[in-house]
C-alpha positions in Angstrom: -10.5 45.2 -55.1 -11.5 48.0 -53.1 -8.1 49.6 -53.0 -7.7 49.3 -56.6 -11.1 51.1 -56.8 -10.1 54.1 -54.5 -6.6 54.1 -56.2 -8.4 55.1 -59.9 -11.1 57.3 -58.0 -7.8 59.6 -57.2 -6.1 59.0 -60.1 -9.0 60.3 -61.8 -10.0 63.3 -59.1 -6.1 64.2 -60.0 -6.7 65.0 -63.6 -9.3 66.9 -63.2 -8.1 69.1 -60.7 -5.4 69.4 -62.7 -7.4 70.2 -66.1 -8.8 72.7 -64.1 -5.9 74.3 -62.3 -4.4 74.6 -66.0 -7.9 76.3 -67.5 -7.6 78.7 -64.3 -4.1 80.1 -64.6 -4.0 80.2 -68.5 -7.6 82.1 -68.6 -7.9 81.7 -71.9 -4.8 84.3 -73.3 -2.4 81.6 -74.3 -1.7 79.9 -77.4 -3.7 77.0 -77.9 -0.8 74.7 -78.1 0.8 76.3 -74.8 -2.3 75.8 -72.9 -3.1 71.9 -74.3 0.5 71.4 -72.6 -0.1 73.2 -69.3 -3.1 71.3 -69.1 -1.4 67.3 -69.7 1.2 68.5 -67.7 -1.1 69.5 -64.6 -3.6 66.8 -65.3 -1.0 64.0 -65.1 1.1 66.0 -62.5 -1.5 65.6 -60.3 -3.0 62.9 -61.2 -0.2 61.1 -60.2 -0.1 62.7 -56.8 -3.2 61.3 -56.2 -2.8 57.6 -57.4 0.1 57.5 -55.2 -1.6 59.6 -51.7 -5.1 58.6 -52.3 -4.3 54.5 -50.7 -2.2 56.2 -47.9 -5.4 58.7 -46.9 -7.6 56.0 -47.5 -5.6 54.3 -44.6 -5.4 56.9 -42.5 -9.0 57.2 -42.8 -9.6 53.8 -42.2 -7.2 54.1 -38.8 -8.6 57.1 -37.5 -12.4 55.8 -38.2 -11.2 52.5 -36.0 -9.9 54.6 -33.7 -12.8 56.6 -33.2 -15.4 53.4 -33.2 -13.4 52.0 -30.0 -13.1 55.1 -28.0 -17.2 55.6 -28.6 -17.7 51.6 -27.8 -15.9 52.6 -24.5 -17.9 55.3 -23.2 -21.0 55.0 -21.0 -24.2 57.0 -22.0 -23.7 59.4 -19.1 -20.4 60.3 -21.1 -22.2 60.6 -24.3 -24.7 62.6 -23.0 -22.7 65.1 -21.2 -20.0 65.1 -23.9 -22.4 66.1 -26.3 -24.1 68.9 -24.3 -21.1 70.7 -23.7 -19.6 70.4 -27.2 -23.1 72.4 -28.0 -22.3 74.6 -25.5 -18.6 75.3 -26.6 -19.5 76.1 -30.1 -22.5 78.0 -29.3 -19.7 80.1 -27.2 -17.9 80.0 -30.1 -20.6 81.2 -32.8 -21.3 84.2 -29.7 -17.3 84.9 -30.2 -16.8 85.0 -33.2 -18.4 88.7 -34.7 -15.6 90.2 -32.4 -12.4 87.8 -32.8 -13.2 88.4 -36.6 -11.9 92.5 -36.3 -8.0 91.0 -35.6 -5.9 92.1 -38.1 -4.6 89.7 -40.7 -5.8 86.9 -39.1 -9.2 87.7 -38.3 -11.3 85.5 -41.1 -9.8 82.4 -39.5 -10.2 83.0 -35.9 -13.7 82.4 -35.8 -13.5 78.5 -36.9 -10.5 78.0 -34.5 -12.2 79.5 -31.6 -15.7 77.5 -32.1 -13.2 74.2 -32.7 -11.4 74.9 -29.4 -14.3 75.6 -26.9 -16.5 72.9 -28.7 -13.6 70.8 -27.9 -13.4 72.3 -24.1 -17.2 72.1 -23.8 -17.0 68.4 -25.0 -14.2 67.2 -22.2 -15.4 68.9 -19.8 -18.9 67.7 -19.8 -17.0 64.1 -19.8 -15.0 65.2 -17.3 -17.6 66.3 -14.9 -20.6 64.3 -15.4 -20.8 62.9 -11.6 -20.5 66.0 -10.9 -23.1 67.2 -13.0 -25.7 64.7 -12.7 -25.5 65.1 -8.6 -26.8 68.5 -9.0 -30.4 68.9 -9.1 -30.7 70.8 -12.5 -34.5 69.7 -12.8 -37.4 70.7 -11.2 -39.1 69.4 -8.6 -42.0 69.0 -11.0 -40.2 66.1 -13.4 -38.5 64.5 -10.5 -39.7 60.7 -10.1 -41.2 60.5 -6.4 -39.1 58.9 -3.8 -38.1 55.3 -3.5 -39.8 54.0 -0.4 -37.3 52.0 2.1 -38.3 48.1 2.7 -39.6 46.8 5.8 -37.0 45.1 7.7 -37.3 42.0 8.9 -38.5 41.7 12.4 -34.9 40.3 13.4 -33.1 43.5 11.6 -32.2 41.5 8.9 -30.8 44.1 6.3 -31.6 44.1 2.7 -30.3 42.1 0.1 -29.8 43.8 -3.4 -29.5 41.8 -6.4 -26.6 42.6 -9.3 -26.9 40.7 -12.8 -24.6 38.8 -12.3 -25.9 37.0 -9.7 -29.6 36.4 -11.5 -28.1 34.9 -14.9 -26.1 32.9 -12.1 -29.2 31.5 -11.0 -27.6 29.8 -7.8 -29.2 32.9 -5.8 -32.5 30.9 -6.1 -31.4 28.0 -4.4 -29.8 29.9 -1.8 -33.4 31.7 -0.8 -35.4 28.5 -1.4 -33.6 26.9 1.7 -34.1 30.3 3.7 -30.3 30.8 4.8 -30.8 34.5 3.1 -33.3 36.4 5.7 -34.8 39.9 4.9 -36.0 41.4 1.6 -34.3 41.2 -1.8 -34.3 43.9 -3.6 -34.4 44.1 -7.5 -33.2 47.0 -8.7 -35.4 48.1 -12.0 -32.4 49.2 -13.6 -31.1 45.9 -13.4 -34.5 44.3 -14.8 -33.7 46.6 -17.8 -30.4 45.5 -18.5 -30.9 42.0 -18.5 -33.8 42.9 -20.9 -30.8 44.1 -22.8 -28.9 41.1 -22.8 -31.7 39.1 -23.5 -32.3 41.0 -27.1 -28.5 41.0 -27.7 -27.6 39.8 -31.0 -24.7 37.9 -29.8 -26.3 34.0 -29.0 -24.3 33.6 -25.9 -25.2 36.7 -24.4 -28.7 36.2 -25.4 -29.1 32.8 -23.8 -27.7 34.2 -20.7 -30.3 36.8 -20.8 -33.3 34.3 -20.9 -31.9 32.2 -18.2 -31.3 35.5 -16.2 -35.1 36.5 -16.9 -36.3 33.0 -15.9 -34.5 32.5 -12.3 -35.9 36.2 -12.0 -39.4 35.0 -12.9 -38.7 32.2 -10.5 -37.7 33.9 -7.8 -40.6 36.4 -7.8 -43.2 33.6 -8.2 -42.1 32.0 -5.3 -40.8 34.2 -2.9 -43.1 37.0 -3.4 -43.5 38.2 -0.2 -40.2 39.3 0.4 -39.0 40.2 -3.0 -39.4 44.1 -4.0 -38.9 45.7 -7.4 -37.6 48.9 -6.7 -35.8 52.3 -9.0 -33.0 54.4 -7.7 -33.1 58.3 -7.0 -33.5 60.6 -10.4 -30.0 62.1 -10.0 -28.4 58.6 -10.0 -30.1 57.8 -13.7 -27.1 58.6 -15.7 -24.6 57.1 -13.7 -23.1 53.7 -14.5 -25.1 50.4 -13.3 -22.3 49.5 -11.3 -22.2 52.6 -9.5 -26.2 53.1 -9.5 -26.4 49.6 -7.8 -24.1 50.3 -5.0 -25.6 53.7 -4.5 -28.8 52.1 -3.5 -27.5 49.6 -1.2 -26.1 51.8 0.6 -29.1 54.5 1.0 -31.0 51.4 1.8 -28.1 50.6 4.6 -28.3 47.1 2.5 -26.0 44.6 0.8 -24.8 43.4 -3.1 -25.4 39.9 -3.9 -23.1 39.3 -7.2 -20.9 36.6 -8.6 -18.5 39.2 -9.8 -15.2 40.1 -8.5 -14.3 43.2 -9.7 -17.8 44.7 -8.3 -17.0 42.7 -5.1 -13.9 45.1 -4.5 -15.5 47.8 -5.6 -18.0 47.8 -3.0 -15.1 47.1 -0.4 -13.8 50.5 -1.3 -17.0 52.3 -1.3 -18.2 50.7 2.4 -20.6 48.8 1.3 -21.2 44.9 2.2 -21.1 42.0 -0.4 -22.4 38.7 -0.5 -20.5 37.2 -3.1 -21.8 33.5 -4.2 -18.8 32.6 -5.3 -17.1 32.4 -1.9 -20.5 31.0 -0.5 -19.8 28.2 -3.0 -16.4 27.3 -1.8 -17.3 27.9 1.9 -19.9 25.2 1.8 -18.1 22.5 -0.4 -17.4 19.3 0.9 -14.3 18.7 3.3 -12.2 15.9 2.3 -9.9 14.6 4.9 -6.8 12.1 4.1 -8.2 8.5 4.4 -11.6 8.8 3.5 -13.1 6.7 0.9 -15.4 7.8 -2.1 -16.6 6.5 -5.8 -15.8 8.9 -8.3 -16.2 8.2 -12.4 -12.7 9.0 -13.7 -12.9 10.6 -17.2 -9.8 11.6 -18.5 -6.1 11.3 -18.3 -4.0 13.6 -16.0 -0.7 15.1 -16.9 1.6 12.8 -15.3 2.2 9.2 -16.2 -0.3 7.1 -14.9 -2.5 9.7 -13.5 -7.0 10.0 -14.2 -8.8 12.9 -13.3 -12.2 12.8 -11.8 -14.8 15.6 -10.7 -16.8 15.7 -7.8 -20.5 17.0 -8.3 -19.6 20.8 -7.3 -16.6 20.7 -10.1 -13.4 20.4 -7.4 -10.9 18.4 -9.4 -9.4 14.9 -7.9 -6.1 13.3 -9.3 -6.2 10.0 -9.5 -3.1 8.3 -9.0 -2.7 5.1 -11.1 -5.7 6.0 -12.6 -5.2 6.3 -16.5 -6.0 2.6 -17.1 -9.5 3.2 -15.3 -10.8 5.8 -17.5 -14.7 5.0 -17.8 -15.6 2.9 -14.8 -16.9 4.3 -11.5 -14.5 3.4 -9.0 -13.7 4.0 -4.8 -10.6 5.6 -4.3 -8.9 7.2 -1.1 -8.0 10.6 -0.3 -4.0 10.9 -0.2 -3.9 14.8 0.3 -5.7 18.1 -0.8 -4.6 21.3 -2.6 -6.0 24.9 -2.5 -4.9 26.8 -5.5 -6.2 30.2 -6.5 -8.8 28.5 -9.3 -9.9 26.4 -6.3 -9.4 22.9 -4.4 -7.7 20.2 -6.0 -7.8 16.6 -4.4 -5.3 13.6 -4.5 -6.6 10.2 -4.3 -5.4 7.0 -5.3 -7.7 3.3 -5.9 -8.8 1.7 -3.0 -6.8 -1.5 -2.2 -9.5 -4.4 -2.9 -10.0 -2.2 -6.2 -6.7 -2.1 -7.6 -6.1 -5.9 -6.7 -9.2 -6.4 -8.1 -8.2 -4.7 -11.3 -4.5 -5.9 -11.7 -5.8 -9.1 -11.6 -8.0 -8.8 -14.4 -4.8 -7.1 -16.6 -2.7 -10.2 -15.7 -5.3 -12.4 -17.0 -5.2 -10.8 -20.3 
């Protein structure tokens, strides 16, 4: 519908251009006749040209405003910001430029517009460019800078400081970790990490905003009951338009402290930038449970495997155990043994098979029916 729409808006945006063309070049000293011909001529001339290019620019139009909306959804605000202060640079430059570029001969009417185009365009990728560059330099008086950040007290055995990522609040297995007091020192909560969960926690997407709440809860629960060592504390006034990310490990590291996260890509991150990482992840997988080959547990098999004959089972921490003859106990609780154990990159997987008093047990019951 809406292309059908746009198709008669040119359709009809060709005639009268074309009606008006024909008016303009007969200027009223034709014959009447001549002139109504000019003008049907030029009207459907045109018209035409515009019922057949108006879809294709609408197209275009449509591509380059797509194009546009994911380049701006991938830039920070420090990119924005910048970007946008040295476009008004540029074209201030430009506007400063253009009394004299105007005197060139022949083409001196249009110089003006190209040169404000060009350094507006310089101005804009070079404030992108250069915005680490140019937020690192202290641009702003003393006067407006925010005072600064104390250090926290170390612990009395040196422990260093722990600073807390996103991640690893909407996680909420960091809790845990400090209620049973394996974590020593003080945790530090960045504010601008308090603000972005506040962000996720008024996104519009549901998912997103339930991960925000139960970020905001374990961070209510871990100030209410470890309040002695958890600080709140900001980064340095130059850092402020840097990305989160980047902020975050800039403060552990002027704090001579650590990241806790859950997330990977921040985990090798910091590696590169020297700074430490406590990743609760690997803590996760360190601490599981080790199965040995011959050892006997009760596990609720819930599903069939992919081979014949095969159930799966979880253990409470989510590793995966195959159980072998298992399809025909899916839904009972039953002991198996362990036969072997697998470490894949998603994690551990365990063999077992039904213990021997169960699966006599059990295949007499099937002979019976």
């Amino acid at each position: 519908m809406a292309r059908r729409v746009v198709t008669v808006i040119g359709l009809l945006l060709g005639l009268a251009i074309g009606y008006y063309v024909a008016v303009a070049l007969s200027n009223g000293h034709w014959p009447v006749l001549q002139q109504t011909l000019v003008m049907v001529a030029a009207g459907i001339l045109i018209g035409f040209l515009g019922y057949v290019l108006t879809p294709r620019l609408r197209g275009w139009t449509l591509g380059f405003r797509d194009r546009i909306e994911s380049r701006v959804a991938t830039l920070t605000a420090t990119e924005m910001v910048w970007g946008a202060l040295g476009a008004i640079i540029g074209l201030v430059a430009g506007y400063l430029l253009a009394l004299p570029v105007s005197f060139v001969p022949l083409v001196g009417p249009f110089l003006p517009i190209f040169v404000s185009v060009i350094l507006g365009y310089i101005g804009l990728v070079a404030g992108m460019k250069k915005r680490d560059e140019l937020t690192s330099m202290r641009i702003l008086p003393s006067r407006g800078r925010p005072a600064p950040r104390s250090r926290p007290s170390r612990a009395p055995d040196g422990a260093v400081p722990k600073v807390l990522d996103t991640s690893a609040i909407i996680d909420g297995r960091i809790s845990d970790i400090l209620d049973t007091g394996f974590v020593e020192g003080p945790v530090v909560i960045p504010a601008f990490v308090l603000e972005e969960l506040r962000h996720v926690a008024d996104s519009s997407d549901d998912q997103k905003r339930q991960r925000g709440r139960h970020g905001l809860d374990m961070l209510k629960r871990i100030r209410k009951e470890h309040s002695a060592s958890v600080q709140v504390m900001d980064d340095s006034g130059e850092d402020r338009f840097l990305e989160v990310d980047s902020r975050l490990l800039n403060l552990a590291k002027s704090l001579d402290g650590v990241v806790v996260t859950t997330d990977y890509n921040l985990n090798k991150v910091a590696a590169v930038r020297g700074v430490g990482v406590l990743n609760v992840n690997l803590l996760a997988n360190a601490v599981r449970p080790v199965l040995l080959p011959g050892e006997e547990i009760e596990v609720a098999v819930i599903r069939e495997g992919k081979e014949d004959d095969q159930g799966v089972a979880y253990l409470p921490d989510g590793t995966m155990i195959v159980v072998e003859h298992g399809r025909n106990l899916i839904g009972e609780t039953v002991p198996v043994t362990v036969t072997s154990a697998l470490q894949t990159a998603a994690g551990r997987m365990i063999f077992a098979r039904p213990s021997q008093f169960h699966q006599q047990a059990h295949g007499q019951t099937l002979s019976r029916h």
